[in-house]
N, C-alpha and C positions, 0 to 999 in steps of 0.2 A: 516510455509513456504508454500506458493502460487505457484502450478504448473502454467507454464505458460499457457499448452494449454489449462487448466482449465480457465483461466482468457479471454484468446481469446475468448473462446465459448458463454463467456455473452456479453445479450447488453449495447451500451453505457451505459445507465442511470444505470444499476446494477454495471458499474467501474464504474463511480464518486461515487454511491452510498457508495461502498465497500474503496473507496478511502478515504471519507468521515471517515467511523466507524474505517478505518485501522490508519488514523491522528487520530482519538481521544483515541484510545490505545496506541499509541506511546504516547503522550501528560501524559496517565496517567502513564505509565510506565516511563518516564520523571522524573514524582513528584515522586515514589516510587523510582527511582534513588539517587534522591536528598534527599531525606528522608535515604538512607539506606537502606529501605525494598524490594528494587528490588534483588530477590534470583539469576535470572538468567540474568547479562549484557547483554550478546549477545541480547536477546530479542531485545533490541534498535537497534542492526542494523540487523538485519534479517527483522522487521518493516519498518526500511526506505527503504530498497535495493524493499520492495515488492512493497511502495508506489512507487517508480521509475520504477519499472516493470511495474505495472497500469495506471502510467502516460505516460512512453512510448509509450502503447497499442493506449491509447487515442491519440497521437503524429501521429502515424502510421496511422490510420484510419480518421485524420482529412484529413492529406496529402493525402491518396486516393482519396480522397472525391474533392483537389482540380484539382488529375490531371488528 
């Protein structure tokens, strides 16, 4: 779980970054899903709720940027 004011304090490029590696764990945890071997479900959405948290951030500070 992703604090948020942790996530505000990086730059752009470190959230897509982080956006980046957090979809590719979700992705794997996916297949572990699917397979059975995912031990703890929640994972999957605790993952997504944080890529939405990161992509909000992003959301937010493009908007700044326009007004």
């Amino acid at each position: 779980l992703l604090e948020i004011k942790e996530l505000r304090k990086l730059s752009t490029e470190d959230l897509v970054k982080k956006i980046k590696d957090t979809k590719e764990e979700l992705f794997t945890k996916r297949m572990q899903h699917a397979n059975g071997t995912l031990e703890k479900p929640v994972e999957l959405k605790v993952l997504r709720r944080d890529v939405a948290r990161m992509k909000t951030i992003l959301k937010e500070r493009e908007l700044d940027g326009k007004e």
